[in-house]
C-alpha positions in Angstrom: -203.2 -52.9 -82.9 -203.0 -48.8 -82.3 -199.8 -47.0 -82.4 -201.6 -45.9 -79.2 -201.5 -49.2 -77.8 -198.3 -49.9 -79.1 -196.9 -46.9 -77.2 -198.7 -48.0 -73.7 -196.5 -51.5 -74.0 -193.4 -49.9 -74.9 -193.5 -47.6 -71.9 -194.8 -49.7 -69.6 -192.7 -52.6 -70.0 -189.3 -50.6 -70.4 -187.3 -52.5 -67.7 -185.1 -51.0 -65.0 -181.8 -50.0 -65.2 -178.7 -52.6 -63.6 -177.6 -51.2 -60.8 -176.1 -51.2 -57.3 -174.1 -49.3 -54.8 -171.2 -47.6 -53.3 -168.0 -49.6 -52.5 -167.7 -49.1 -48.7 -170.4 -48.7 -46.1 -171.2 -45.1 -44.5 -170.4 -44.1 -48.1 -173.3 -41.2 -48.9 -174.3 -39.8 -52.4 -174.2 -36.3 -52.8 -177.1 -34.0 -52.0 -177.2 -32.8 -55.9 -176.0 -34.6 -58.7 -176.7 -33.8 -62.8 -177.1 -36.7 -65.2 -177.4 -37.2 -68.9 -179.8 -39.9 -69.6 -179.3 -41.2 -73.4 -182.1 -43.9 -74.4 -182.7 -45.7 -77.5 -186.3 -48.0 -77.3 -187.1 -50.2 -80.3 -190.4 -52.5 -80.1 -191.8 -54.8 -82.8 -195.1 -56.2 -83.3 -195.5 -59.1 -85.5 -199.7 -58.9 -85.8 -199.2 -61.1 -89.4 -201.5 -63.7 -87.3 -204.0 -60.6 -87.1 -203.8 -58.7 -90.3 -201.7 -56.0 -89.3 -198.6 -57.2 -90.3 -195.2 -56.4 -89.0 -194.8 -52.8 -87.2 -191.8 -51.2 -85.5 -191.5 -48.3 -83.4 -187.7 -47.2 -82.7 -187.0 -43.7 -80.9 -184.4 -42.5 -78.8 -184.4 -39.3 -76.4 -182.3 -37.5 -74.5 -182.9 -36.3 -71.1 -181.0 -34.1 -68.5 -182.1 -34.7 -64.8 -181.3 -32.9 -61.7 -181.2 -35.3 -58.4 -181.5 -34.3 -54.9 -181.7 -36.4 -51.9 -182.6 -35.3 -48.6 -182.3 -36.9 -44.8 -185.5 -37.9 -43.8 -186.0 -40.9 -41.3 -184.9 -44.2 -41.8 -183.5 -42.8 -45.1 -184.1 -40.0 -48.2 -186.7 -38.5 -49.9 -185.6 -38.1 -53.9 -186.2 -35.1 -55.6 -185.5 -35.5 -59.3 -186.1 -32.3 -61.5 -186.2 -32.9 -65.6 -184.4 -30.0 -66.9 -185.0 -30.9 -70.4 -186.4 -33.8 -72.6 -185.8 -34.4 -76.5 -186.9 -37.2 -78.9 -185.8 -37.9 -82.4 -188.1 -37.7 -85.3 -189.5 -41.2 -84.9 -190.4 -40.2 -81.2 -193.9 -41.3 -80.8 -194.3 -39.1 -77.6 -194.8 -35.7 -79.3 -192.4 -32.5 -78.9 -195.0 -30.5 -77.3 -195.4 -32.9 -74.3 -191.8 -33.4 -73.7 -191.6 -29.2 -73.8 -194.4 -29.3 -71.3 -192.4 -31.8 -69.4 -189.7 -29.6 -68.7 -189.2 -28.6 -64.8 -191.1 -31.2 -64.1 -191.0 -32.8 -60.4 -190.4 -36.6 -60.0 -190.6 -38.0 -56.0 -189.2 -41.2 -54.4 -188.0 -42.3 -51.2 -184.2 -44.0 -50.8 -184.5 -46.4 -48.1 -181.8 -46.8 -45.2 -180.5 -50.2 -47.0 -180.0 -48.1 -50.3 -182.8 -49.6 -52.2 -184.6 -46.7 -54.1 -188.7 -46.8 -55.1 -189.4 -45.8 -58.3 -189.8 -41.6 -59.6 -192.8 -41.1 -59.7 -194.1 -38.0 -61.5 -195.6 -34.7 -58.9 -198.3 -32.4 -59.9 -197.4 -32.3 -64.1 -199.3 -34.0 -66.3 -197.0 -33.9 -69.0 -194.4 -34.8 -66.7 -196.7 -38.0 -65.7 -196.6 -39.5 -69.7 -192.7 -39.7 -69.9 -192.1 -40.9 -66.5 -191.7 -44.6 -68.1 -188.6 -43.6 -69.3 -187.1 -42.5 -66.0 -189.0 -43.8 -63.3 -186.5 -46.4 -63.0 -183.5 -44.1 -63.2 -181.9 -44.5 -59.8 -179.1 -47.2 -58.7 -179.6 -49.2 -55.5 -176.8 -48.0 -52.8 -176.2 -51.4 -51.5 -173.4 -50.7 -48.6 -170.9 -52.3 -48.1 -169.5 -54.3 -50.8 -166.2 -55.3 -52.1 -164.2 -56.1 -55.3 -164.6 -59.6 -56.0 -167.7 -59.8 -54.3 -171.5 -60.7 -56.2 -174.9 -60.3 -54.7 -178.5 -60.7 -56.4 -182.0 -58.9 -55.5 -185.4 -59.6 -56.7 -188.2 -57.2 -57.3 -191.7 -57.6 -57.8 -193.2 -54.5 -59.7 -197.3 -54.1 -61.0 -198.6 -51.6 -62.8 -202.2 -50.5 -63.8 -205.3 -50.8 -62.7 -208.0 -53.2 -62.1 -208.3 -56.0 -64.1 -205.8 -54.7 -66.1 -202.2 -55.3 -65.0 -198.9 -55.8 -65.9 -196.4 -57.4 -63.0 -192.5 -57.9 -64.0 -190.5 -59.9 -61.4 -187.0 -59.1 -61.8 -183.8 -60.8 -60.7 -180.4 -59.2 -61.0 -176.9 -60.1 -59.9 -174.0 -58.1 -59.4 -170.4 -58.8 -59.1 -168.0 -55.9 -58.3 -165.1 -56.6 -60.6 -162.0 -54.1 -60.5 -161.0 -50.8 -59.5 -160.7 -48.2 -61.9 -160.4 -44.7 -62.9 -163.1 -42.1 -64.1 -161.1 -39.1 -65.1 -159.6 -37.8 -62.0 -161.8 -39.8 -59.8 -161.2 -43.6 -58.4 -164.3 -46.0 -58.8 -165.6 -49.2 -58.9 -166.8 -51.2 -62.0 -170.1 -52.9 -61.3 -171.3 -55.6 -64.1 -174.9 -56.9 -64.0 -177.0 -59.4 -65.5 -181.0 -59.1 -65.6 -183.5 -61.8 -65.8 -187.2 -61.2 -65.7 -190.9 -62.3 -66.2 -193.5 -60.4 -67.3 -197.6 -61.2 -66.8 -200.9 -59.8 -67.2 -203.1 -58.1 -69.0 -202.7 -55.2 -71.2 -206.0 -53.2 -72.5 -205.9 -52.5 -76.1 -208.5 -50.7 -78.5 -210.0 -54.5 -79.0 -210.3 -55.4 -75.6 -208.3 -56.3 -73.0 -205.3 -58.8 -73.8 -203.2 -61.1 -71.8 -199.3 -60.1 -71.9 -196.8 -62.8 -70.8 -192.2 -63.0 -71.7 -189.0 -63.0 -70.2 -186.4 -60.4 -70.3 -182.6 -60.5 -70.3 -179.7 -57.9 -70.2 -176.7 -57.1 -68.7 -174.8 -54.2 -68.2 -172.3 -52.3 -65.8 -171.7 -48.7 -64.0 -169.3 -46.9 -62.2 -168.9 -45.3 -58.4 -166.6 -43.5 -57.3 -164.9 -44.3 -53.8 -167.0 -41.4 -51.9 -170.4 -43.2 -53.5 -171.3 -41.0 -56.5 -172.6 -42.7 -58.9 -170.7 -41.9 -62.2 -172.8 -43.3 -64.9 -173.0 -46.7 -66.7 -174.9 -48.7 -69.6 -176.8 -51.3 -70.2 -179.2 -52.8 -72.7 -182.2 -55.2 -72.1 -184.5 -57.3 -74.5 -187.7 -58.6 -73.7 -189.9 -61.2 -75.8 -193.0 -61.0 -75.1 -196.8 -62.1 -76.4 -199.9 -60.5 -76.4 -202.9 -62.2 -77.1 -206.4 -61.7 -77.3 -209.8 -61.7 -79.4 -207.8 -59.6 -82.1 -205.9 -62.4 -83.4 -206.9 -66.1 -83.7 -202.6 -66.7 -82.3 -200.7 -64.8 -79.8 -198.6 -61.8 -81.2 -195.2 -61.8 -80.8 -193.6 -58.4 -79.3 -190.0 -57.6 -78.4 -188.7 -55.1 -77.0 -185.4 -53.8 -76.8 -184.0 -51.0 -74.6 -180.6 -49.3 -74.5 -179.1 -46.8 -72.3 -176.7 -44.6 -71.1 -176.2 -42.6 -68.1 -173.1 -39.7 -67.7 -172.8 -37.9 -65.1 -172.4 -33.9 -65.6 -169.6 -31.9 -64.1 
């Protein structure tokens, strides 16, 4: 398998974030909000079975984003702005697009219930190859909650084209569990677990390949009692296979994805 290829399953299987909402209903977010988005991404391939061997790919970038959400009917249109992108050395997305990435515009639409649809990137091509890593970047506002309370939701996302697709079903619950400080600011701990399946097919240089796994994760995040969201973390591994006429035995993949989210002052 490419590095090529490799790249196109890291990024399009890099699961969401675990997230929820604000602790009390008629809570809104602010217009304009800064984050800090720290990700580390690590994928192996075991293509032994096809004589490729083992290969890794491990990265991490950092990203600032500037959010804004606007009134629109029935609930907001998002307007995230990526003020700046960097990647380590092993960064397989090169320094030039990230560069060319910068200012770029990301869309998406809040709904009235809180639940966000994914960034997706507006009128920048360069923009439009990192948007894996942050189309997912946006918690779900869920109204209403208390401490002590737990909730689940289940998404159903595809990607690509034709015959050609990749669809993740996602389950995560939430439990609110205490109230805490951030700094100067009161909030509310949120801790998540993630489940999810993953099936399709994946093109590759060989041909296309069928891609099939299961993810899990869990992680937790803060808002603050006026429902800013203050940041959080959370890590998710997926095992997955891809097989095709490349190797007589399905290949083993697994990918693992760490972040963290700070809000800026």
């Amino acid at each position: 398998m490419s590095s090529t290829a490799s790249l196109t399953i890291l990024l399009a299987l890099a699961t969401a974030p675990l997230l929820g909402g604000p602790p009390r209903s008629g809570d809104l977010p602010p217009l304009t909000a800064k984050y800090r988005i720290d990700q580390t991404l690590n994928q192996e391939i075991d293509a032994t079975g096809a004589g490729a061997g083992k290969q890794v790919i491990r990265f991490s970038t950092t990203s600032y984003l500037t959010v804004r959400l606007t009134d629109s009917a029935g609930g907001k249109v998002v307007r995230a702005v990526l003020d700046s992108m960097k990647g380590d050395s092993a960064a397989p997305i090169p320094t030039s697009v990230m560069d060319s990435a910068r200012g770029g515009e990301f869309r998406g639409y809040l709904e009235r219930s809180g639940r966000p649809g994914r960034l997706v990137a507006a009128g920048n091509p360069a923009a439009a190859q990192v948007q894996g890593l942050l189309s997912d970047f946006l918690p779900w506002i869920r109204p209403g909650f208390k401490v002590g309370e737990n909730w689940a939701d289940t998404s159903v996302a595809t990607t690509g084209e034709g015959a050609d697709t990749v669809t993740v079903r996602r389950v995560v619950t939430y439990r609110a569990t205490a109230n805490e400080g951030q700094g100067t600011r009161k909030a509310v701990r949120i801790a998540t677990s993630h489940s999810s399946e993953v099936n399709g097919s994946q093109p590759t240089p060989q041909g296309s390949a069928k891609i099939s796994g299961t993810g899990t994760g869990t992680g937790s995040y803060l808002v603050s009692s006026d429902g800013r969201y203050l940041g959080g973390q959370w890590e998710i591994t997926s095992a997955l296979k891809l097989s095709g006429s490349f190797s007589p035995q399905p290949v083993p993949i697994t990918i693992t994805q760490s972040t963290k989210v700070s809000i800026l002052p």
